[in-house]
N, C-alpha and C positions, 0 to 999 in steps of 0.2 A: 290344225290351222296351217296356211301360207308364211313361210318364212321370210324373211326379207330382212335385207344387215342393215341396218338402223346403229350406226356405230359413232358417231359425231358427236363429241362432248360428253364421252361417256367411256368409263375404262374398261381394265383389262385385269380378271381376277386370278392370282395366282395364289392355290391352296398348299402351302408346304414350302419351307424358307432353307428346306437345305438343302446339300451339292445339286443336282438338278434343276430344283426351282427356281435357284438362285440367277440360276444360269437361263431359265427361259424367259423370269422377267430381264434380265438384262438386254435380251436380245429385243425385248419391245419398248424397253426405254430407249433404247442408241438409236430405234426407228422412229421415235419421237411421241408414242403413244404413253398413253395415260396409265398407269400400274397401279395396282394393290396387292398386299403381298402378304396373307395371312400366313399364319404360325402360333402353336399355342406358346413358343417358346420366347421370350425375348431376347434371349442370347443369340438365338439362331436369327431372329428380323437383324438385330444390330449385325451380324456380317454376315449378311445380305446386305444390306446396303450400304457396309463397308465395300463388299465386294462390286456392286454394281459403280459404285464414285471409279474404284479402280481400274477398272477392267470394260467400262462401256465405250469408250475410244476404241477399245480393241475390235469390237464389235459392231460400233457403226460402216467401219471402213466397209466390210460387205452391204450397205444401206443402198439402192438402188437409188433415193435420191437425197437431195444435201437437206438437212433436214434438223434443229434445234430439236435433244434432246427432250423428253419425254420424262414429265415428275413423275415420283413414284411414294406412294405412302403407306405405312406400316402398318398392322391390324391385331390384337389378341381375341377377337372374335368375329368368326364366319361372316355373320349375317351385316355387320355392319360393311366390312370386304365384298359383298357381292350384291348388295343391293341394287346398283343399279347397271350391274356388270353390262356388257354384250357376250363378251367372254369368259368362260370361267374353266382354267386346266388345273385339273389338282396333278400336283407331283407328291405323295405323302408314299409311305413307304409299302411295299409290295403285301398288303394285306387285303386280303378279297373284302372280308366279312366289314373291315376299314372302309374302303372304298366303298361299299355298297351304304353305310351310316351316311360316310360323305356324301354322295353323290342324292340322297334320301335328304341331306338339312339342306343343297345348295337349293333344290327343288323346291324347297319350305320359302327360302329366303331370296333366290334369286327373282330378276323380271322373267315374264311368262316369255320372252321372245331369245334369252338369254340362250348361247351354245353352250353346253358340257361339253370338254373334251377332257380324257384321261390320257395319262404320260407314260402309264405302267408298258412295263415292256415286254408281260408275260400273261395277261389276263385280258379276254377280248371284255369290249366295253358291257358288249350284251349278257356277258355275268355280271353287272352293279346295278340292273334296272329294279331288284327287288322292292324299292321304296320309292320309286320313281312313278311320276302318272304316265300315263298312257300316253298323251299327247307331247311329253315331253322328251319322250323316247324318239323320236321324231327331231332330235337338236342334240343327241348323244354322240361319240367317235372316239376312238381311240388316234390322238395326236399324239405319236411317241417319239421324242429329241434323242440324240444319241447324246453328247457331250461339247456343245458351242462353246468357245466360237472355232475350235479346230477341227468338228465333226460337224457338219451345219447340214446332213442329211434329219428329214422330219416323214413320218411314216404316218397317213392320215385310214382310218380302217374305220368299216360300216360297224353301226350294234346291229346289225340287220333289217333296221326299219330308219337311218337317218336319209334324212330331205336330200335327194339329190344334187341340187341347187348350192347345197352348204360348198359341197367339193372344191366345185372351179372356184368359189368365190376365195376358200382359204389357201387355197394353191397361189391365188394372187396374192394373197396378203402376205402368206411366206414368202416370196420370192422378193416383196417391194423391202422386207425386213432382214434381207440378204440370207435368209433356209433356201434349201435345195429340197422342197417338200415333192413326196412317191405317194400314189395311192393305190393303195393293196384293193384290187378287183372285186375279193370276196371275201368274210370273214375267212380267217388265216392265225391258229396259235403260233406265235413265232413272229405272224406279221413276214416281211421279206427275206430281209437279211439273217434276222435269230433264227429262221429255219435254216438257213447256208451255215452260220455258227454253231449252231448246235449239231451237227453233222459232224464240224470238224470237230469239236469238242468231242462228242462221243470216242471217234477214230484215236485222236490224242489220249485220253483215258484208256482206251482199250491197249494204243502201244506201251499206254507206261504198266498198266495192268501184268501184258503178258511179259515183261522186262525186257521189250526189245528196244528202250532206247531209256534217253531221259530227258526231263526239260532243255537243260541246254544244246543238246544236240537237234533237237527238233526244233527250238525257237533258232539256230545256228540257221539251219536248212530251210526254213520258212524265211529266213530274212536273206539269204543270199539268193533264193530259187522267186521270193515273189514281191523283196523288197518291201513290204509292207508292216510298218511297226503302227504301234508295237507289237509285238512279237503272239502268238496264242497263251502259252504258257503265261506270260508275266500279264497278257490280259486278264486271264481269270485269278490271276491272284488280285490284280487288282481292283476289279470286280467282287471279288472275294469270293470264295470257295463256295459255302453256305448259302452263298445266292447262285451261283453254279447249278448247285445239286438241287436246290428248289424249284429253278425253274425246269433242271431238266426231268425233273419229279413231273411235272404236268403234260412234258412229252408221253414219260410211260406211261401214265395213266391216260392219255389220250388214245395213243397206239398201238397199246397193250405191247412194252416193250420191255426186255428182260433188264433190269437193271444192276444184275449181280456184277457185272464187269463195267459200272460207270458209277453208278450214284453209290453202292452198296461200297465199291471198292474205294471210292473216295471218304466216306464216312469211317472204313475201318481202317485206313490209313494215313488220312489228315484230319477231318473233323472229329473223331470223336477223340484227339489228341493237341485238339485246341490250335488248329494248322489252318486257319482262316483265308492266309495271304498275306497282303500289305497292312491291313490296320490290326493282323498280328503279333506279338511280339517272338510268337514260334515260330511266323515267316506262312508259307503254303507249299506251292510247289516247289518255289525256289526255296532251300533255307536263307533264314535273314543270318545280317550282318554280326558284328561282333558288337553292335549299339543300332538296333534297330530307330532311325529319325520317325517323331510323329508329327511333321512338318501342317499346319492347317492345310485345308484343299485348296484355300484359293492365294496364303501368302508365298510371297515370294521366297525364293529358295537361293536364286541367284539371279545376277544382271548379267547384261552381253552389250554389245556396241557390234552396230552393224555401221561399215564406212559408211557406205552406201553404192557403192558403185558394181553391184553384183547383178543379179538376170531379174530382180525387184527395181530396178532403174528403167524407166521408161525414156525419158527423154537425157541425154547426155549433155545439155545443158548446165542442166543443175546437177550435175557429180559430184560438183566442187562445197554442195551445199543439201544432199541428200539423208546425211548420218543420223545416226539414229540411238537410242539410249535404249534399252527393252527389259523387261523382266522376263522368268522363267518360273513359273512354279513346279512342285512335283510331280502336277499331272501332263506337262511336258505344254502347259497354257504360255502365249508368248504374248505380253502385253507392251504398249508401244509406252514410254515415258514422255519422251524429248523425243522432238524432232527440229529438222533443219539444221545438223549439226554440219559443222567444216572439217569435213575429215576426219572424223573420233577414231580415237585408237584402241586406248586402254583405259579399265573401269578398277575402284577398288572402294573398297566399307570400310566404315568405319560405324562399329556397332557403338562406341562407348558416347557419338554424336548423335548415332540415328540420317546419317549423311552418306550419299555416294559420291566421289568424286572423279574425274575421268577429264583424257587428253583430248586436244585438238589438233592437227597439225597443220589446219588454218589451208587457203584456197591455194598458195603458191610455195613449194618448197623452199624455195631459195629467199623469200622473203621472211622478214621476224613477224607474222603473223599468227603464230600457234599462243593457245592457251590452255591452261587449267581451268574446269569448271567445276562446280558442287550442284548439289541439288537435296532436298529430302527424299528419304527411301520412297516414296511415292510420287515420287517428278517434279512437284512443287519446288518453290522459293529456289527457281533457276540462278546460277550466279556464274559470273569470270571471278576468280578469285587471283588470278595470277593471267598478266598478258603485256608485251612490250618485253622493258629488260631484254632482249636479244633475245626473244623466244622465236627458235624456227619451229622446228617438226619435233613437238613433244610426243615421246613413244609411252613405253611401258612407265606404268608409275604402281609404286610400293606407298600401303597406307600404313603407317609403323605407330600405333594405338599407344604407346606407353609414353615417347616423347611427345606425343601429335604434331610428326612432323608425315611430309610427303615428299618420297624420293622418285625421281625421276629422269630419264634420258633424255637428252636432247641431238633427233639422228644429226639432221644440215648444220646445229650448233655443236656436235663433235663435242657433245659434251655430257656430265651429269650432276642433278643440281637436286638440293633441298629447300623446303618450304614449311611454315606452319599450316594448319589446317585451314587458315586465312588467307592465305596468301604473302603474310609477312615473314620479314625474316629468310628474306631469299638470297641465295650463297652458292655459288658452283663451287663443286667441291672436287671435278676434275675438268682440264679442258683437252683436247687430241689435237687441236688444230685452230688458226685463226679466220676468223671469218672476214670477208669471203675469198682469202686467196687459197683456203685448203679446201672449201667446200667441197669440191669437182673427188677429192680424193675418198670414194668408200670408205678406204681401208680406213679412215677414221671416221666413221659414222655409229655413234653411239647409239644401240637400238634397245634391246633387253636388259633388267636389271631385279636382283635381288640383294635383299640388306638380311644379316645376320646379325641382330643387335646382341644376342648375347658374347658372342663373340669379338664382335666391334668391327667387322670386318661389312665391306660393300663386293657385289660381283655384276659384269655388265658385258654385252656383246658388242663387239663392233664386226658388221657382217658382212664387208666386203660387197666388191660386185658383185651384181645378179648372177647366184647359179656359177660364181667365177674360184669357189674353194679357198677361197682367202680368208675365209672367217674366223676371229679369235673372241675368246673368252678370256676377261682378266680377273684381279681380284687384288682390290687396296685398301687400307686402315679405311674407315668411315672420317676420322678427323684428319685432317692436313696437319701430317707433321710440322713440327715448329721450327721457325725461320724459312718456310716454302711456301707454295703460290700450288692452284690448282694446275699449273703450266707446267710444272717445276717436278713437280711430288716424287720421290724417288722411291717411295712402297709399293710402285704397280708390279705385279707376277700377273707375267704371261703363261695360263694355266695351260689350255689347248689353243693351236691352230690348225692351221689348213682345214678349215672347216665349212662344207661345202656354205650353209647362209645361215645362220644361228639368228633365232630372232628373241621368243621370250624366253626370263629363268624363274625359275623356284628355288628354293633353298628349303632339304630338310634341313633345318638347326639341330635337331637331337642326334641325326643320326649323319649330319656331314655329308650329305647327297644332294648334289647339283641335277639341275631335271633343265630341260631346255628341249623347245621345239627351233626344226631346221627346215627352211621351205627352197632348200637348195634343188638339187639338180640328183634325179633318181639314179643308181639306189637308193645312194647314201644320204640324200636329201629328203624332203618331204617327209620329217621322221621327227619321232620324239626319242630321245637320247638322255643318258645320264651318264654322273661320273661321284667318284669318291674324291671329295676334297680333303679330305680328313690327315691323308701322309703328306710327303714328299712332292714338291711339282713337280719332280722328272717322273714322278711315276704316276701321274696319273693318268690313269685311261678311260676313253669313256666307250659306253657300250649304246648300241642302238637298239629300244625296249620295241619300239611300232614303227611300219612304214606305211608308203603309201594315201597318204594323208595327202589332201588337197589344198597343197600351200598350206601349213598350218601357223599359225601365227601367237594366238593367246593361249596359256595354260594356267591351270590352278591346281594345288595338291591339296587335298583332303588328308594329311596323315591319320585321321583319328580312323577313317573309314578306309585308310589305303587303296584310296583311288584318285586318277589323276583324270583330270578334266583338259579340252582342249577345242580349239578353234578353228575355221580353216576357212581363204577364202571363197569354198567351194559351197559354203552356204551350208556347213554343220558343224552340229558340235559333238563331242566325242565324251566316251567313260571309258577307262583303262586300268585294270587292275597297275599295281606300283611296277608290275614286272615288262610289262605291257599288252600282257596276255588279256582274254576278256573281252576285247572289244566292241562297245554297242554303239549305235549312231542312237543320241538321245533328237536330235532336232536337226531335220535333212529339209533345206528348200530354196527358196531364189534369193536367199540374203547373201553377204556380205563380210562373214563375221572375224571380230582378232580379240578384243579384250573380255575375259570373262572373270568375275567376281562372285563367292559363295556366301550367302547366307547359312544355308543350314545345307542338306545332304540331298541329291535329288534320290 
């Protein structure tokens, strides 16, 4: 029969509720269409459509027009999910003989006009027609998604008899649902790209086969020679190994291709020693950590604050009011929370709330327009919990869980000040200067700060002019000694100066290691840095661990993982081993970024 899209008042069926399908209904709800989203599991429909509340902002933004959201409802049986589909794409997992049952009940159950497409990204469609009728092979394709909404290419391939007609129509449809859809010419195992992948992949097995290199050296040389992350190596672990070698299984046997130096060599040297990758706890090619995270795929891991005024700014207008609140999950997914913020600086958790909380430094430096804000770990129930009281330009703020209190700088207020998680209870606890006849003067501009509670001790930057080497680090009791004033305090140690622009700190407590990014004036700027506070103040010194960092601004230390996280206004964010060695770009683009906060490990 004549096909014809007959699509109006009628949904979109999506067979399989996990990482992938979650992700393909998502991308048809932010487009405003109608979803169904079967799954034999209920664990797995309930996030999914945790994950789609989350993360479907992220993905309308690519939506070619402005467009209300698309409902989406949940299913534990096929037929009731695809009854009156137009569309129906299983994502279910890489099993032919699977797919072939599926693709055999959608047939039973769907309408006679309905399109199959399949997501698989290793099996052409034209092996699942075994239970399929004749005429319905005629509405079969392989639609394969790579990973939206940060990979929004969609790979559309004939079963060798589908309707011509289908092509241009879903090409449109992709592109109005913000996909970058490709149509492969002629049936193609691999399809486009997994033929270009699988090539390198082969090459990369064969170097590590014959020992001429190793993972890091090779993902080192692929990221500085083609810039492109992630990296081959930690792809396929990510991916996992076991899917690697499966599908490069259907190479050999396609091309009659020797497998002793790729799949053979991978099985008797990771797989059959339980070396999967990332979801296992033996790691793959890289070895895992000393506490491998098993972070969910879609929660959040960490937040970021982008100001807003980076190469993601279209009109300079609104600079003053561009900011932005974001998550990060493990798989490097960047979701938008909040927006319209004034200037955001600095983000921090509070896991024992369930709360993020984060600065402002409000449209005009000089004026007391800055605030604190909260929000829940998911953007909702937005709040000013602290504003007025002489807030100028609040910077770095520390979330210290045991008092629930929140400490923070204030740079044009030349000051630093605590708060409860309310906002009550506000106290400056040191001042550099009166406002506003000191303003004009840097050298008091309080910007970076860490607190030591075990200790009792607070430490904070004041950075001088731009790039002008003037910067110091101090470090004073947490309480105002008795009979003084935050004006007054005579417990300040001036640990380091002359320092080219010190912005954020860290504090290990256990181990008395000061960490602090510098966005001064190169060398010795644009660096993350550390020092021993643990002796003497005449003897401390501090050492430069990284350079070259693009203005970098926020950091976080991971002590459990001994890696230190960081920010820059060059639109990335950074991994660094404690030493500073290691260095990976986790998220490189047109943003903005300075405050970053961890949930769990990326």
């Amino acid at each position: 029969m004549t096909w014809t899209p007959v699509i109006e008042d009628r949904p979109i069926s999506i067979l399989g509720a996990g990482f992938l399908g979650r992700r393909i209904a998502c991308v048809f709800v932010a487009a405003g269409y109608v979803v169904h989203i079967y799954d034999p599991s209920a664990d797995a429909l309930e996030a999914a459509a945790k994950y789609i509340d989350l993360n479907k902002a992220a993905y309308a933004k690519f939506v070619q027009r402005p467009t209300k959201y698309g409902l989406y409802s949940l299913f534990l049986r096929t037929a009731d999910a695809v009854c009156d589909a137009w569309l129906a794409v299983e994502a279910i997992p890489e099993d032919l003989q699977l797919k072939i049952e599926t693709l055999g009940t959608l047939d039973e159950h769907a309408p006679e006009d309905c399109i199959f497409a399949s997501n698989s990204s290793s099996f052409r469609s034209s092996l699942m027609l075994d239970k399929v009728t004749s005429t319905r092979r005629k509405q079969i394709l392989n639609m394969h998604f790579y990973i939206p909404p940060t990979m929004r290419a969609v790979e559309l391939m004939t079963d060798g008899e589908t309707h011509t007609e289908i092509f241009p129509f879903l090409v449109g449809f992709l592109e109005s649902c913000g996909m970058l859809p490709v149509v492969v010419k002629k049936e193609s195992t691999g399809f486009i790209f997994n033929r270009l992948w699988a090539a390198i992949k082969r090459e990369i097995l064969l170097i590590l086969a014959e020992g001429i290199s190793e993972p890091r050296e090779i993902d080192l040389l692929w990221d500085q020679v083609l810039r492109s992350g992630p990296p081959p190596c930690k792809l396929m672990d990510e991916v996992g190994l076991d899917t690697v070698a499966f599908v490069e299984d259907t190479y050999i046997r396609e091309r009659r291709l020797d497998g002793k130096m790729t799949v053979k060599w991978l099985w008797e040297h990771y797989l059959r020693h339980g070396r999967l990758g990332n979801k296992a706890r033996e790691g793959g090619l890289y070895s895992p950590t000393k506490k491998v995270p098993c972070p969910s795929d879609d929660s959040p891991v960490a937040y970021l604050i982008d100001v807003g005024i980076g190469a993601n700014l279209t009109d300079l207008k609104h600079a003053a009011a561009n900011g932005k609140l974001l998550s990060l999950t493990a798989h490097g997914e960047i979701s938008t929370l909040v927006t319209g913020l004034r200037l955001p600086d600095s983000v921090g958790i509070s896991k024992s709330t369930s709360r993020i909380f984060w600065t402002c430094m409000g449209s005009l430096s000089a004026t007391a327009d800055g605030c604190i804000m909260s929000a829940r770990l998911d953007g909702s129930d937005v709040r000013i919990i602290l504003q007025g009281k002489q807030l100028y330009t609040p910077k770095q703020l520390v979330v210290e869980e045991i008092s629930q209190k929140l400490y923070f700088c204030d740079r044009e207020g030349m000051s630093v000040h605590r708060c409860n998680f309310d906002g009550q209870a506000h106290e400056v606890l040191v001042s550099r200067g009166a406002c506003p006849n000191d303003q004009l003067d840097m050298k008091r501009w309080c910007v970076g700060i860490a607190v030591d509670i075990q200790a009792g001790v607070l430490y904070w930057t004041q950075k001088g002019p731009s790039k002008a080497g003037q910067g110091r680090i101090f470090r004073a009791n947490i309480e105002i000694p008795a009979a003084e004033s935050p004006e007054s305090r005579t417990d300040i140690e001036t640990l380091l100066e002359d320092l080219p622009e010190p912005i954020d700190l860290e504090i290990d407590s256990r181990k008395k290691i000061l960490y602090w990014t510098d966005r001064g004036e190169h060398p010795k700027g644009c660096s993350l840095n550390s020092a021993s506070v643990d002796g003497e103040t005449s003897q401390i010194q501090k050492s430069i661990l990284a350079r070259n960092f693009h203005e970098p601004v926020g950091l976080k230390l991971d002590a459990e993982q001994e890696k230190i996280y960081l920010t820059d206004l060059g639109g990335s964010v950074y991994r660094v081993n404690l030493d500073g060695s290691g260095q990976e770009i986790l998220v490189r683009d047109g943003g903005c970024y300075t405050g970053i906060s961890l949930v769990g490990s990326l």
